[in-house]
Backbone and ligand atoms as CSV (ligand in chain L), in Angstrom:
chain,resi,resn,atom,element,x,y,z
A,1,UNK,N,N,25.307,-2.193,47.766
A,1,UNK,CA,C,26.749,-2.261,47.521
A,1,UNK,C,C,27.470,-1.323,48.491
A,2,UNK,N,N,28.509,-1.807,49.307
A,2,UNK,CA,C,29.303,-0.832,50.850
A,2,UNK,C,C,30.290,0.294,49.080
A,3,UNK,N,N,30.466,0.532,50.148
A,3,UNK,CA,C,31.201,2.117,49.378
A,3,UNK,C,C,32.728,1.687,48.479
A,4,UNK,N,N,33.649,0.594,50.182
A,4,UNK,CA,C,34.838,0.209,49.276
A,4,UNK,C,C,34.455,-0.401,48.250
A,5,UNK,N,N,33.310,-1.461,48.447
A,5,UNK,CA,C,33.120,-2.432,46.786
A,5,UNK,C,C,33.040,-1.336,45.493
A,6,UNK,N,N,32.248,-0.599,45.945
A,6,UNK,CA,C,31.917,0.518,44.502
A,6,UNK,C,C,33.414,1.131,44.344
A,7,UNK,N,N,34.045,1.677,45.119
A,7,UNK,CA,C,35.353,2.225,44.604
A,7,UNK,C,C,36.353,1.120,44.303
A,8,UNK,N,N,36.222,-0.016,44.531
A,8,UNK,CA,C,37.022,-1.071,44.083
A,8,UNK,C,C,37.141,-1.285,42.289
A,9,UNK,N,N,35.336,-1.190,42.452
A,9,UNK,CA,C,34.700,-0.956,40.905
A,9,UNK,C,C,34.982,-0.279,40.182
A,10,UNK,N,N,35.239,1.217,40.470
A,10,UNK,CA,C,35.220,2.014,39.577
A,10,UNK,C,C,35.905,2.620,38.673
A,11,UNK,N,N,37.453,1.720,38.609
A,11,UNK,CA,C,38.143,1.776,36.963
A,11,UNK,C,C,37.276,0.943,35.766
A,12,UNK,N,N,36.799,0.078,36.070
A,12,UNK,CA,C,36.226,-0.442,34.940
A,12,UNK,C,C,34.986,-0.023,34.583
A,13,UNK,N,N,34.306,0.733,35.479
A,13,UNK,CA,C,32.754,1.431,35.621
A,13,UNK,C,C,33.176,2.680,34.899
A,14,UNK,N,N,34.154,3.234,35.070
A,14,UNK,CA,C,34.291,4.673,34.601
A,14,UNK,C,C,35.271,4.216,32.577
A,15,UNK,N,N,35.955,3.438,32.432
A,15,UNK,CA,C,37.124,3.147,31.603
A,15,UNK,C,C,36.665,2.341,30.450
A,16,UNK,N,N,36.002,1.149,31.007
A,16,UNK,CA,C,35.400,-0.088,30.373
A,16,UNK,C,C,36.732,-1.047,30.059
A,17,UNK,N,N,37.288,-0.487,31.310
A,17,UNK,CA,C,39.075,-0.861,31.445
A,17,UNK,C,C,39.103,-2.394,31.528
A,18,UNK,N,N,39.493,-3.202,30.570
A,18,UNK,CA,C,39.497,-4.869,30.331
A,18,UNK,C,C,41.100,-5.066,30.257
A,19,UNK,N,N,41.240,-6.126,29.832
A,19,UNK,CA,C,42.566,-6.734,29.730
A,19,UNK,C,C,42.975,-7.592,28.370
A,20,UNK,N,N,44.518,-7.751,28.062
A,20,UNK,CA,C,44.336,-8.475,26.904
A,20,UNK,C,C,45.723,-9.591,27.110
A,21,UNK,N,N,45.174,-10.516,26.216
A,21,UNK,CA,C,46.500,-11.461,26.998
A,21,UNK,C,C,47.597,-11.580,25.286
A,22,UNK,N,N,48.526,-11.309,25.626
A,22,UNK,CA,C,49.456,-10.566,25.019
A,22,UNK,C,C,50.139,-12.135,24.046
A,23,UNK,N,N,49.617,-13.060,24.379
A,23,UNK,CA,C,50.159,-14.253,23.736
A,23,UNK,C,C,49.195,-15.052,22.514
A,24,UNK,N,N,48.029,-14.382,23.171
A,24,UNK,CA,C,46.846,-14.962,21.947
A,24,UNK,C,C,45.847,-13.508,21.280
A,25,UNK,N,N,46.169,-12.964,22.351
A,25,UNK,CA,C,45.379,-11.350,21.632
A,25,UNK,C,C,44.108,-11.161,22.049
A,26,UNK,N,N,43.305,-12.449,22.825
A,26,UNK,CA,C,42.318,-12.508,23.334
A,26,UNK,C,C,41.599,-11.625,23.899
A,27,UNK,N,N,40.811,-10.303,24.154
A,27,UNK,CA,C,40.730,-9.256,25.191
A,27,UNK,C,C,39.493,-9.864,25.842
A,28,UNK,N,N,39.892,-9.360,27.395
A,28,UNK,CA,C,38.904,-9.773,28.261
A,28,UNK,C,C,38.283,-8.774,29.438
A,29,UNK,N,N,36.489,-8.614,29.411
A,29,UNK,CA,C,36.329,-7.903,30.371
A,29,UNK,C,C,34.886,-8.264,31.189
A,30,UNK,N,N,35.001,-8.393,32.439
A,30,UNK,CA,C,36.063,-7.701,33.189
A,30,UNK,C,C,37.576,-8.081,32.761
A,31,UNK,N,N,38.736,-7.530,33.527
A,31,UNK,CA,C,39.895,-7.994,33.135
A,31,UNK,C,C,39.841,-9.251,34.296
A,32,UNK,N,N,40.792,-10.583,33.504
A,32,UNK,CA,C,41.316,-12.012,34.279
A,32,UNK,C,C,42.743,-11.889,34.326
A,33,UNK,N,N,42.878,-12.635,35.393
A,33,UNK,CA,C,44.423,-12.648,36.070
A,33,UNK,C,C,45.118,-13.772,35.485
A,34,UNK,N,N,44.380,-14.612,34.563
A,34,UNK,CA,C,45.234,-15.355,33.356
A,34,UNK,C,C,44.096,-15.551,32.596
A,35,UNK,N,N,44.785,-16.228,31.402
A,35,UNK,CA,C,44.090,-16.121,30.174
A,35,UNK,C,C,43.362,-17.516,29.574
A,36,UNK,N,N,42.324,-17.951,29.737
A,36,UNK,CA,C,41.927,-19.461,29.826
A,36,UNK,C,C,41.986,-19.591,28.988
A,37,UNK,N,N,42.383,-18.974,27.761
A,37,UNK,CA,C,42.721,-19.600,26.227
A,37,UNK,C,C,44.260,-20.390,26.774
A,38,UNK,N,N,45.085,-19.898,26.710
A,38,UNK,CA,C,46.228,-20.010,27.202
A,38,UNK,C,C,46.724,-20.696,28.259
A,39,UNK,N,N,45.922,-21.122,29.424
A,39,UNK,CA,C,46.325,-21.436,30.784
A,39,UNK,C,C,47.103,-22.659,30.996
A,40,UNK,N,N,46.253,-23.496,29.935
A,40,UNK,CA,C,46.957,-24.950,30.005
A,40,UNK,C,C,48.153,-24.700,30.027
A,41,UNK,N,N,48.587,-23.888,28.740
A,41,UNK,CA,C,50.296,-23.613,28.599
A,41,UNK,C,C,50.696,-23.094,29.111
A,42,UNK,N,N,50.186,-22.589,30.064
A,42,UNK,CA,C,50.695,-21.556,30.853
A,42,UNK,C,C,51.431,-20.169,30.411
A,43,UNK,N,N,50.931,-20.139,28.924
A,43,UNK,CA,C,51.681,-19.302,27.638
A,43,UNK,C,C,51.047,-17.650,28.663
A,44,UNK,N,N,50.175,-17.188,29.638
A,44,UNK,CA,C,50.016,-15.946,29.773
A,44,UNK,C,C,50.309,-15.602,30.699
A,45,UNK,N,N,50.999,-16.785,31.351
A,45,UNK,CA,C,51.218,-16.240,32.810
A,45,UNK,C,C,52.034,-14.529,32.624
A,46,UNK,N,N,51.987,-13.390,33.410
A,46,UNK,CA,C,52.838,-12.224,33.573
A,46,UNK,C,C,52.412,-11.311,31.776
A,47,UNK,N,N,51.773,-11.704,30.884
A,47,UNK,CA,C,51.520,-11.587,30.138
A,47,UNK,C,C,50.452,-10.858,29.557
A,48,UNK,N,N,49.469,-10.909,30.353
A,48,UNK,CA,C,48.346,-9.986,30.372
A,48,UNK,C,C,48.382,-8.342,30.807
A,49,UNK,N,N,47.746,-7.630,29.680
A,49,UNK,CA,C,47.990,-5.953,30.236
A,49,UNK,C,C,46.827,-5.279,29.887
A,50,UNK,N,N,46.444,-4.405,30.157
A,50,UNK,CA,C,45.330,-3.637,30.454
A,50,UNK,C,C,45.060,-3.092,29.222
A,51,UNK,N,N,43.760,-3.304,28.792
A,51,UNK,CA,C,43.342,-3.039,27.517
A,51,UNK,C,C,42.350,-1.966,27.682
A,52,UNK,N,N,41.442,-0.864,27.352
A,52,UNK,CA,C,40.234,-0.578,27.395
A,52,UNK,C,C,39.676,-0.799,26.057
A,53,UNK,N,N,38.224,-0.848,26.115
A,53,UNK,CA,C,37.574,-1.048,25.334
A,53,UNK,C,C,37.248,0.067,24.631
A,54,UNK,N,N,36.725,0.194,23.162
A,54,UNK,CA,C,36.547,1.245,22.668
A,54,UNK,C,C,35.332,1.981,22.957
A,55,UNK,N,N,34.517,1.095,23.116
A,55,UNK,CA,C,33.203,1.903,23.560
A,55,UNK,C,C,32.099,1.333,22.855
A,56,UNK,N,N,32.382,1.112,21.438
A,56,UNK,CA,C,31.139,1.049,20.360
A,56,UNK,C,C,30.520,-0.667,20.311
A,57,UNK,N,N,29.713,-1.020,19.931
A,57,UNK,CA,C,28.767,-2.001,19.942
A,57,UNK,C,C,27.759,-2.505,19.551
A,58,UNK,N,N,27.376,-3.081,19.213
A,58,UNK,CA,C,25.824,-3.309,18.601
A,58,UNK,C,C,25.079,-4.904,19.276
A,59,UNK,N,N,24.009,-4.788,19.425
A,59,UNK,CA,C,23.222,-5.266,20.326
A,59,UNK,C,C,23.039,-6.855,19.378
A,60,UNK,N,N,23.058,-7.485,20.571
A,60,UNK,CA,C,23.724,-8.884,20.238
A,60,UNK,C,C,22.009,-9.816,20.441
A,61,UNK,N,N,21.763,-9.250,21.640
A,61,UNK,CA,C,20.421,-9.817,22.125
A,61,UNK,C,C,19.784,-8.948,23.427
A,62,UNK,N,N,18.508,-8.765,23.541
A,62,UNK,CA,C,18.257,-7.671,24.365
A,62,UNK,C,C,16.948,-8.299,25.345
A,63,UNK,N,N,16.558,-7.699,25.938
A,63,UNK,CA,C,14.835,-7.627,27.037
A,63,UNK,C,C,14.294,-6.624,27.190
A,64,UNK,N,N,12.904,-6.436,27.164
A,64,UNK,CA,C,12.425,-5.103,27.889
A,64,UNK,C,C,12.131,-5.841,28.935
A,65,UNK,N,N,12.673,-4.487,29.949
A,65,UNK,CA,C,12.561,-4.986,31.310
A,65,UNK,C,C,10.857,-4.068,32.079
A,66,UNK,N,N,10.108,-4.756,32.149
A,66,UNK,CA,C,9.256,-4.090,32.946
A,66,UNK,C,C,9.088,-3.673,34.461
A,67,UNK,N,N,9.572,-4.907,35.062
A,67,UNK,CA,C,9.295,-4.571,36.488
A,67,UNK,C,C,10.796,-4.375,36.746
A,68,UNK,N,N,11.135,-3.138,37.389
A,68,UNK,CA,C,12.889,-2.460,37.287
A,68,UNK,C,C,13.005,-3.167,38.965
A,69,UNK,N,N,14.638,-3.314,38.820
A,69,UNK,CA,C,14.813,-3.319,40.560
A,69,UNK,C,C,14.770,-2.449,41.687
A,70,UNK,N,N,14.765,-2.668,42.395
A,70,UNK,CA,C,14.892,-1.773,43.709
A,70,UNK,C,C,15.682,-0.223,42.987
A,71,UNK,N,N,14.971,0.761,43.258
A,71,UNK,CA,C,16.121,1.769,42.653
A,71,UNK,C,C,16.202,1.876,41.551
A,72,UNK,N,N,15.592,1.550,40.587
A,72,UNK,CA,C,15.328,1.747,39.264
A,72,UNK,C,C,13.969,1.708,38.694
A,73,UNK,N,N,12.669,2.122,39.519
A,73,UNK,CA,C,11.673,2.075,39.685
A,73,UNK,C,C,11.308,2.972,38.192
A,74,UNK,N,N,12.209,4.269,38.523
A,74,UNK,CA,C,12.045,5.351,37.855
A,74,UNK,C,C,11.881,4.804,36.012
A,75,UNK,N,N,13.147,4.021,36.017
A,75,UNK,CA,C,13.424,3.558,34.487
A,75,UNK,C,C,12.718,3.022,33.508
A,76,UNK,N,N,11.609,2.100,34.036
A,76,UNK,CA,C,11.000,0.960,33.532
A,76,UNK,C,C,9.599,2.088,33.051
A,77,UNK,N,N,9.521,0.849,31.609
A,77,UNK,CA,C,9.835,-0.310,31.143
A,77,UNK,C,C,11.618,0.412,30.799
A,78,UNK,N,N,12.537,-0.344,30.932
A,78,UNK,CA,C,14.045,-0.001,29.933
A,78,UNK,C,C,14.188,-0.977,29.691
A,79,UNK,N,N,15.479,-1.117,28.367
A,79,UNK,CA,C,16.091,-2.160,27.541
A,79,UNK,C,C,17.191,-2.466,28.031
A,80,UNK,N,N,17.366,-3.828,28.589
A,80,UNK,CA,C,18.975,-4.238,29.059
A,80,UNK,C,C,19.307,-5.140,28.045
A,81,UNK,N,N,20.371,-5.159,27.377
A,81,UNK,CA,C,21.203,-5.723,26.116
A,81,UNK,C,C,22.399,-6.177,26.541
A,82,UNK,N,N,22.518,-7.142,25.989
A,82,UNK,CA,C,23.977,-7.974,25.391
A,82,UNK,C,C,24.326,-7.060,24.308
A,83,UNK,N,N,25.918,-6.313,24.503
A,83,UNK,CA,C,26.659,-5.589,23.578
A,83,UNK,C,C,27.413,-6.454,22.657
A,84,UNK,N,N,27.614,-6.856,21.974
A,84,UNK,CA,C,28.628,-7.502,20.951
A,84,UNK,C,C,30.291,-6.008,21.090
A,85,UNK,N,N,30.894,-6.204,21.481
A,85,UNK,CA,C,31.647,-5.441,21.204
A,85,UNK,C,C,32.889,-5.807,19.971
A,86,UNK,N,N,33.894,-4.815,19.234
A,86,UNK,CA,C,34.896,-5.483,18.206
A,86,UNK,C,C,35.446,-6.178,18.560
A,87,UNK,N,N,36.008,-5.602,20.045
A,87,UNK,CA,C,37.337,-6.542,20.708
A,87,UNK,C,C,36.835,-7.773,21.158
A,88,UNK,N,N,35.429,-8.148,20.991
A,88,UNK,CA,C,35.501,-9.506,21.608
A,88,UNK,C,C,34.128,-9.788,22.431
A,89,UNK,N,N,34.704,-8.946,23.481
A,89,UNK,CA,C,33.423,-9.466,25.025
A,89,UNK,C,C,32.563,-8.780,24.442
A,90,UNK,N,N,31.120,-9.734,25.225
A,90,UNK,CA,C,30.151,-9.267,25.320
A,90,UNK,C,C,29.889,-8.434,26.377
A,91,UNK,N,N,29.057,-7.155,26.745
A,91,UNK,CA,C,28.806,-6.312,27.594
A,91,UNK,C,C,26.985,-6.673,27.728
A,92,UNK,N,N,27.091,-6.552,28.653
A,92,UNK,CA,C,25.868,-6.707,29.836
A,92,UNK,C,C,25.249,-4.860,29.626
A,93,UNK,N,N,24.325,-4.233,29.535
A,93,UNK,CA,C,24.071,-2.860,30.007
A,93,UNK,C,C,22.475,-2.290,29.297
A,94,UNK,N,N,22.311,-1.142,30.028
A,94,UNK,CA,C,21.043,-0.921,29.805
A,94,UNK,C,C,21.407,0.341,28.513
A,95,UNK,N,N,20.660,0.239,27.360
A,95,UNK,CA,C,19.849,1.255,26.444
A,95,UNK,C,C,19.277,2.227,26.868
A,96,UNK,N,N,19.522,3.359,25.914
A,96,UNK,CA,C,19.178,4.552,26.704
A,96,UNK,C,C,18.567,5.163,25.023
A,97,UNK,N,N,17.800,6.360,25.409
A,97,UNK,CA,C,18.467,7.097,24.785
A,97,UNK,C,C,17.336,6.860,23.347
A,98,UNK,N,N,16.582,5.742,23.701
A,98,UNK,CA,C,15.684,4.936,22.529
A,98,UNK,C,C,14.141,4.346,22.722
A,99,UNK,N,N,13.458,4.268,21.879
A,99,UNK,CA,C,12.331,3.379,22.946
A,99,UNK,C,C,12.136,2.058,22.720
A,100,UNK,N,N,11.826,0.784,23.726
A,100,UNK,CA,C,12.011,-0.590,23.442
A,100,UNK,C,C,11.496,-0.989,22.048
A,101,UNK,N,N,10.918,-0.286,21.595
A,101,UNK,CA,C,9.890,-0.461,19.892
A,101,UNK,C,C,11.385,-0.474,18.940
A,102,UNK,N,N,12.268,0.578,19.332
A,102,UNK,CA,C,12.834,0.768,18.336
A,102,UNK,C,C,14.706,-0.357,18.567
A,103,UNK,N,N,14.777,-0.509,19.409
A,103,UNK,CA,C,16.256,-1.761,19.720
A,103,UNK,C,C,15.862,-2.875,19.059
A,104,UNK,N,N,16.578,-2.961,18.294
A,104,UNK,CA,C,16.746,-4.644,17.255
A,104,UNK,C,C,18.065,-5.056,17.514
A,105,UNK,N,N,18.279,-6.179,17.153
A,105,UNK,CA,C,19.434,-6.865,17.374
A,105,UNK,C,C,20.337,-6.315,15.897
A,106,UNK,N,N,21.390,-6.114,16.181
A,106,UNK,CA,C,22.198,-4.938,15.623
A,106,UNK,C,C,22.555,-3.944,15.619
A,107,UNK,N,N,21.878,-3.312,16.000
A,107,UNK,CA,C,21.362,-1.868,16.323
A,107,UNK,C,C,22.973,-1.311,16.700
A,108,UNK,N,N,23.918,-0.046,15.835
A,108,UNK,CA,C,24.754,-0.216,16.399
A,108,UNK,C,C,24.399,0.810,17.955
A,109,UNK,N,N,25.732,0.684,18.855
A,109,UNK,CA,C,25.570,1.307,20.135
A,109,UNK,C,C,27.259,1.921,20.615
A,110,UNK,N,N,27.068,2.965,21.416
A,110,UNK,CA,C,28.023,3.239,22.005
A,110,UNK,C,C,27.936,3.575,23.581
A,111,UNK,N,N,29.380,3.123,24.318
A,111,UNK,CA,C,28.772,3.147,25.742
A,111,UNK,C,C,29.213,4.847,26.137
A,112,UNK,N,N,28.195,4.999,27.427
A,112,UNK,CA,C,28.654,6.566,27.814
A,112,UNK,C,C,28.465,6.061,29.058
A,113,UNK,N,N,28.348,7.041,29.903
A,113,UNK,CA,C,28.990,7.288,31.377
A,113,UNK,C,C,27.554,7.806,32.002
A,114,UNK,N,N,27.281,7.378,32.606
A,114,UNK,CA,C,25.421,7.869,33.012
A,114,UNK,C,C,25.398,7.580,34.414
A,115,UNK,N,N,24.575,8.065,35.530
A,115,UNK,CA,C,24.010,7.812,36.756
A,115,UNK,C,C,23.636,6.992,36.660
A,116,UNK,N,N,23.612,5.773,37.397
A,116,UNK,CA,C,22.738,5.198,37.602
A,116,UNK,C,C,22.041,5.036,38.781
A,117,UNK,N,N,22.322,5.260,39.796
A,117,UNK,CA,C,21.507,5.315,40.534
A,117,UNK,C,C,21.799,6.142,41.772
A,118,UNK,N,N,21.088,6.193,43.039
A,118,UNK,CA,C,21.583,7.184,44.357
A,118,UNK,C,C,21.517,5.931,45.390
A,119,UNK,N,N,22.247,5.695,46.199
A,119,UNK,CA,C,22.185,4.825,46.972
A,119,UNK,C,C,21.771,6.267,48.647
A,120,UNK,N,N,20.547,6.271,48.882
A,120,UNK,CA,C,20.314,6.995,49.602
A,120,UNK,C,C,21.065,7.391,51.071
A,121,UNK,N,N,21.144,6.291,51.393
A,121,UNK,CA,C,21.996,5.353,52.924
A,121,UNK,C,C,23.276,5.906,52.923
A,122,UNK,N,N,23.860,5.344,51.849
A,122,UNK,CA,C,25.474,5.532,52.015
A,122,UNK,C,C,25.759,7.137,50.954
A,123,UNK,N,N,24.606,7.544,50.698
A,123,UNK,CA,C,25.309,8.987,49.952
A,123,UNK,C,C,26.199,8.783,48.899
A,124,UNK,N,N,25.930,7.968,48.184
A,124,UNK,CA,C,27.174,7.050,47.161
A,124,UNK,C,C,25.916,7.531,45.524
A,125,UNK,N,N,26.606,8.381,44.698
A,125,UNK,CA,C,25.923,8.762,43.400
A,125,UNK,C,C,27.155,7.054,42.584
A,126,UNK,N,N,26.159,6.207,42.134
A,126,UNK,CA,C,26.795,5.059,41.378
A,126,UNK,C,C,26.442,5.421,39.756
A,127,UNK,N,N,27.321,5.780,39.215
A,127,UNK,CA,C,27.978,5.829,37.800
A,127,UNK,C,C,28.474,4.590,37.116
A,128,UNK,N,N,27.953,4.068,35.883
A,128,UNK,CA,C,28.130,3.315,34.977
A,128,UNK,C,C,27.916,3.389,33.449
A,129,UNK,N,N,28.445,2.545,32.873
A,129,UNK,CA,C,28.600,2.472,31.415
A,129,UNK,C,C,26.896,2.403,31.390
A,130,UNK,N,N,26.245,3.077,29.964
A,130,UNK,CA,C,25.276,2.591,29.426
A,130,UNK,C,C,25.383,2.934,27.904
A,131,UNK,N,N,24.373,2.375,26.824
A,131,UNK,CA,C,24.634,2.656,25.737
A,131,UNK,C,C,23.733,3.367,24.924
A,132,UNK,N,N,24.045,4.266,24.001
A,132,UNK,CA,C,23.362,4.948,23.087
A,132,UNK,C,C,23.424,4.572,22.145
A,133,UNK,N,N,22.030,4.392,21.014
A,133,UNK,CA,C,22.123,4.173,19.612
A,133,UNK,C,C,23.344,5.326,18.745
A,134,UNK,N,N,24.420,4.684,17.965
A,134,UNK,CA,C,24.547,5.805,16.647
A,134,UNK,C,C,24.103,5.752,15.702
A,135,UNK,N,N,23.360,7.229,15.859
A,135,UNK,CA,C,22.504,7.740,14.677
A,135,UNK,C,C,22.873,7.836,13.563
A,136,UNK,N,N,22.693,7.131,12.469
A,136,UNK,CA,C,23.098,7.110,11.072
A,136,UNK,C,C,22.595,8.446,10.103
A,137,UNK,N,N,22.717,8.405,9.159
A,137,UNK,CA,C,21.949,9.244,8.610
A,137,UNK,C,C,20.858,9.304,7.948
A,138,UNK,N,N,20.039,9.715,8.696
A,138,UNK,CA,C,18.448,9.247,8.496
A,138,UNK,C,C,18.373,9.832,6.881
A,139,UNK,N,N,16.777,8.829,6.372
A,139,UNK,CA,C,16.455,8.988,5.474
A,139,UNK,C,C,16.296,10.118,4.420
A,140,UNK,N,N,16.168,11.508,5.194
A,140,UNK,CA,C,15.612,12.763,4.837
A,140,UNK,C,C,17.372,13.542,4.624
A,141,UNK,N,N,17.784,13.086,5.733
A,141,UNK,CA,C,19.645,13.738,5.069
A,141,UNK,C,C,20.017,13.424,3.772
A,142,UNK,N,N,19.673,11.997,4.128
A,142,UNK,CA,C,20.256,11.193,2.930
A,142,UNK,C,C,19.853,12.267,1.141
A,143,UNK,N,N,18.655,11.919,1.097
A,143,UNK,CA,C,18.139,12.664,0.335
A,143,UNK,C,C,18.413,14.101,-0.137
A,144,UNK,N,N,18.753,14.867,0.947
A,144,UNK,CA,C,19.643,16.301,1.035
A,144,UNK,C,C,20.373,16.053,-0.226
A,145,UNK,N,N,21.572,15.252,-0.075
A,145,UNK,CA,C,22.333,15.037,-1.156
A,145,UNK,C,C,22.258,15.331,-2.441
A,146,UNK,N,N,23.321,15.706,-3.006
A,146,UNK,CA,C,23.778,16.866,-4.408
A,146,UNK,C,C,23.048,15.368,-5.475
A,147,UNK,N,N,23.629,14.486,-4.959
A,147,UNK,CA,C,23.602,13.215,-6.488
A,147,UNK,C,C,21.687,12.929,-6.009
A,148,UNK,N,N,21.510,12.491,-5.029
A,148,UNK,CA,C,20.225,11.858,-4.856
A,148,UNK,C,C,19.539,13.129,-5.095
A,149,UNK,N,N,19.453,14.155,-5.001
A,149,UNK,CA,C,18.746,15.320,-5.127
A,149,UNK,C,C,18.466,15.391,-6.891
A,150,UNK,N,N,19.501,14.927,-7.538
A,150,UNK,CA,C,19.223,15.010,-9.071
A,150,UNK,C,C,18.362,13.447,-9.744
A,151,UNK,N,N,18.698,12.424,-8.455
A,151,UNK,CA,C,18.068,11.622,-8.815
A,151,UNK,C,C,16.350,11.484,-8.404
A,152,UNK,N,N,16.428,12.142,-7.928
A,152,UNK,CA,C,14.669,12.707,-7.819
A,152,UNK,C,C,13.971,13.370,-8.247
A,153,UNK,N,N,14.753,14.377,-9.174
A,153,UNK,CA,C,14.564,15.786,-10.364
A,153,UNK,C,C,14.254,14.595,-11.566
A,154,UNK,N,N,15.388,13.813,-11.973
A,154,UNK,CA,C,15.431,12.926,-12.956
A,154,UNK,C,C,13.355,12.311,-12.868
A,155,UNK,N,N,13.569,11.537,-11.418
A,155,UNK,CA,C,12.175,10.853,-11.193
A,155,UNK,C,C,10.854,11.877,-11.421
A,156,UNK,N,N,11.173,12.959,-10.751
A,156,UNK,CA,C,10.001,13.625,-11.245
A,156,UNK,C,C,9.885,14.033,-12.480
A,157,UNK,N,N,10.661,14.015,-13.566
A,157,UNK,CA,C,10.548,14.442,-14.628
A,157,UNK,C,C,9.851,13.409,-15.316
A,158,UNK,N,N,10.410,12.070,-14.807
A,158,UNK,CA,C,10.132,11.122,-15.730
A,158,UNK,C,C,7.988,10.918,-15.552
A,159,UNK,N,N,7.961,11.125,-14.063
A,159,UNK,CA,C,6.537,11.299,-13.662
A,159,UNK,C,C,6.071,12.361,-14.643
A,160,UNK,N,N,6.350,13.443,-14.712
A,160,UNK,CA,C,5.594,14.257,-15.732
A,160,UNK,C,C,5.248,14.308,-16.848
A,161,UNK,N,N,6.619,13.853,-17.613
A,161,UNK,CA,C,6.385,13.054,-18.567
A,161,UNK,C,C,5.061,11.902,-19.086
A,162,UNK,N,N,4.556,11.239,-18.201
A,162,UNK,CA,C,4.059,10.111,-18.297
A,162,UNK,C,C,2.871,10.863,-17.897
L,1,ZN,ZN,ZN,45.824,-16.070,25.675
């Protein structure tokens, strides 16, 4: 990738900066210069404005990738996923952060801002969206809890009992 293409790129690489067409509510990303819900009617022409995305997501459909590309030698095996996002689009991006055992379809995700790679040649550090699982509250927190904590006093009692 030459240097202008990457800086051409890099509001939506850095933002997850999409678009929304202001007549149907549709959001779209990348962002489109009209709105193909709309086009027939020509209902979006001048109508469309810059939306970003929120970030969050959950995995729609995924791959482990074994053999990585050029420059991503380092990564593999990694998980590249289809994001389901709220607003709509699907996102394209690689999983981080997890191991391929553990990505299921659902899984929720949020995107962050990560290296991705060094383009040696042109001295160009390329930065993109990737996504992290959010961590819920695992089983053992859960349990922490004032109410579930009595409901396990209750259980063991009833065990002793018996
Ligand atoms: Zn529209």
């Amino acid at each position: 990738m030459t240097v202008a293409r990457f800086w051409r790129e890099t509001p939506r690489r850095y933002n997850l900066g999409g678009n929304r067409c202001t007549a149907c509510q549709t959001v779209y990303f990348p962002p489109r210069a009209v709105c193909p819900t709309c086009q027939q009617h020509r209902q979006s022409i001048g109508k469309m404005e810059p939306y970003t995305l929120c970030g969050d997501g959950e995995v729609f459909s995924y791959s482990v990738v074994h053999e990585a590309a050029e420059g991503f030698e380092m990564l593999a095996p990694y998980v590249l996923a289809l994001i389901k996002t709220p607003e709509g689009p699907l996102l394209t991006g690689q999983v981080v952060d997890v191991t391929p055992e553990e990505v299921q379809v659902g899984l929720r995700v949020r995107a962050s801002f990560r290296k991705l790679r060094e383009d040696g040649r042109a001295g160009v550090i390329h930065y993109g969206y990737k996504f992290s699982p959010v961590r819920e509250k695992g089983p053992r927190e859960a349990m922490a809890s004032p109410a579930s904590q009595e409901a396990l006093a209750r259980a063991a009692a009833r065990v002793a009992r018996t």
